[in-house]
VONU-139099 format. One line per 5 residues: number of its first residue (from 1); for each residue x, y, z of C-alpha. Coordinates in steps of 0.5 Angstrom, whole numbers. Example, Ala and Ser with C-alpha at 12.3 -4.5 7.8 and 13.67 -1.06 7.14 Angstrom:
BEGIN
1	25:-9:16  27:-2:14
This chain:
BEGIN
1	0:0:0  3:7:-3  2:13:1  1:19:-2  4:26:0
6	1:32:-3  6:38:-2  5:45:-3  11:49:-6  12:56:-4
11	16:57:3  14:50:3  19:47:0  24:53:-1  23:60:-2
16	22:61:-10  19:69:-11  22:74:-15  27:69:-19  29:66:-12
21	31:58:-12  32:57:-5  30:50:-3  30:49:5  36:46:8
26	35:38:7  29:38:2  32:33:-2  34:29:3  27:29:7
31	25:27:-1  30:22:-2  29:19:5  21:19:4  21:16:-3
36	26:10:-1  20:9:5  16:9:-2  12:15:-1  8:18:-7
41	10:25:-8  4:30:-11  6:38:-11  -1:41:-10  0:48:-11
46	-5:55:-12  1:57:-18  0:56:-24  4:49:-28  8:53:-32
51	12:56:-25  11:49:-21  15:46:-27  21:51:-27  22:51:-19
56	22:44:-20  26:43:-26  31:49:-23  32:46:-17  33:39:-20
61	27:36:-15  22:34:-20  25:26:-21  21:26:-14  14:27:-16
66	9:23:-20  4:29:-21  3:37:-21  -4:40:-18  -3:46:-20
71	-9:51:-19  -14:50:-23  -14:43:-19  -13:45:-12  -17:53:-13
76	-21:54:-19  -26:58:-15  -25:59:-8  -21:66:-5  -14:65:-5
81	-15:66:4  -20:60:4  -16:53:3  -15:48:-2  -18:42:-5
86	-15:35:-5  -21:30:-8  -18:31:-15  -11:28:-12  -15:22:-10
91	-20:22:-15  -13:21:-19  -11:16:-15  -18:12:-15  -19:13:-7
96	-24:11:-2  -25:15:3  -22:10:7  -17:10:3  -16:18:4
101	-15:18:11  -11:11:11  -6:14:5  -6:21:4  -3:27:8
106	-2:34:6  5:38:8  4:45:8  5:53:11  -1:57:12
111	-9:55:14  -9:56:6  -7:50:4  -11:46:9  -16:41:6
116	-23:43:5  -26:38:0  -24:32:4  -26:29:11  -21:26:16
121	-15:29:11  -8:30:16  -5:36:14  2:38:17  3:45:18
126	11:47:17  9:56:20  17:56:21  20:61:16  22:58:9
131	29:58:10  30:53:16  31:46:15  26:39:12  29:36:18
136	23:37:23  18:34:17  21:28:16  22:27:24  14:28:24
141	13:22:19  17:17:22  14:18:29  7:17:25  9:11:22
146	12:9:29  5:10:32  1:7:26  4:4:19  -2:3:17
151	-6:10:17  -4:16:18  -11:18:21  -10:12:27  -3:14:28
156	-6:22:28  -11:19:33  -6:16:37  -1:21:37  -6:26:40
161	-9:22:46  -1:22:48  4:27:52  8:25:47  8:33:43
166	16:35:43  20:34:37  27:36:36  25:41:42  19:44:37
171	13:43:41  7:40:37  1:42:37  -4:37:35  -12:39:34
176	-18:38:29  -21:44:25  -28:44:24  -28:46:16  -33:52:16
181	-36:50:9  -38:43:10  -35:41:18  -32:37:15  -27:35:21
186	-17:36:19  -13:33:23  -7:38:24  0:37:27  2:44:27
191	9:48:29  11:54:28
């Protein structure tokens, strides 16, 4: 079973605005290290391909991803402040709901890239400034896959009945965050 990471990329990833090409510090080993524990890697972004694309391909990372959602996928008519949609990475993957929370996860800055569309999606939300290291990221995924290989979901559930919020001396704040479109419910794992 593959799971799936969607990724958005501006001060996700690394700092990119204005002709910068900045990768935060360890990004390619926090993708190298997570593709050889077979993750599946989707950027899901509100920019357009043609950018995605040149970012990718300028700081060589693009062999990492199998897909690009860019924002006529990910926001064709939300305000750019609400968050973003993530059915059509599942619906590419043919997933169930089930599956969803199982085998995808959403790695993002800001409340803009928090689900909106689909229940029981973890999101991970990286507020630290864009130059700062990957390091944290990767930390996070394996103590859930420590806690449940099997489902993020379980081992988001798990994690947040625990005292266990310290990570590299960042504390973790794990919440649910009721959607105000839907109620749909995010599981979020939050730093900053």
């Amino acid at each position: 079973m593959q799971k799936i990471i969607c990724w958005d990329l501006d001060e996700t990833l690394g700092i990119f605005r204005y002709g910068e090409r900045t990768l935060r510090y360890n990004t390619k080993e926090t993708l190298e290290f997570l593709s050889k524990k077979n993750y599946k890697h989707y950027i899901a972004s509100a920019a357009v391909k043609s950018y995605i694309d040149d970012v990718l391909r300028s700081t060589e990372i693009e062999k990492f991803f199998s897909g690009i959602f860019d924002r006529d996928f990910i926001k064709p008519n939300l305000n750019p402040k609400d968050g973003k949609l993530y059915s059509a990475i599942a619906i590419a993957e043919n997933l169930s709901q089930k599956e969803i929370e199982d085998r995808m996860i959403v790695v993002g800055n800001s409340n803009h890239d928090q689900p909106v569309d689909v229940n029981n999606l973890v999101f991970i939300q990286d507020a630290r400034y864009e130059d700062s290291k990957s390091d944290i990221v990767r930390k996070i995924f394996e103590k859930l896959d420590n806690l449940d290989n099997s489902s993020f979901k379980k081992a988001f559930d798990k994690w947040y009945k625990s005292s266990d919020l310290l990570i590299d001396n960042f504390q973790i704040k794990l919440s649910y965050e009721k959607n105000e479109y839907n109620n749909f419910l995010t599981p979020k794992i939050y730093f900053s």
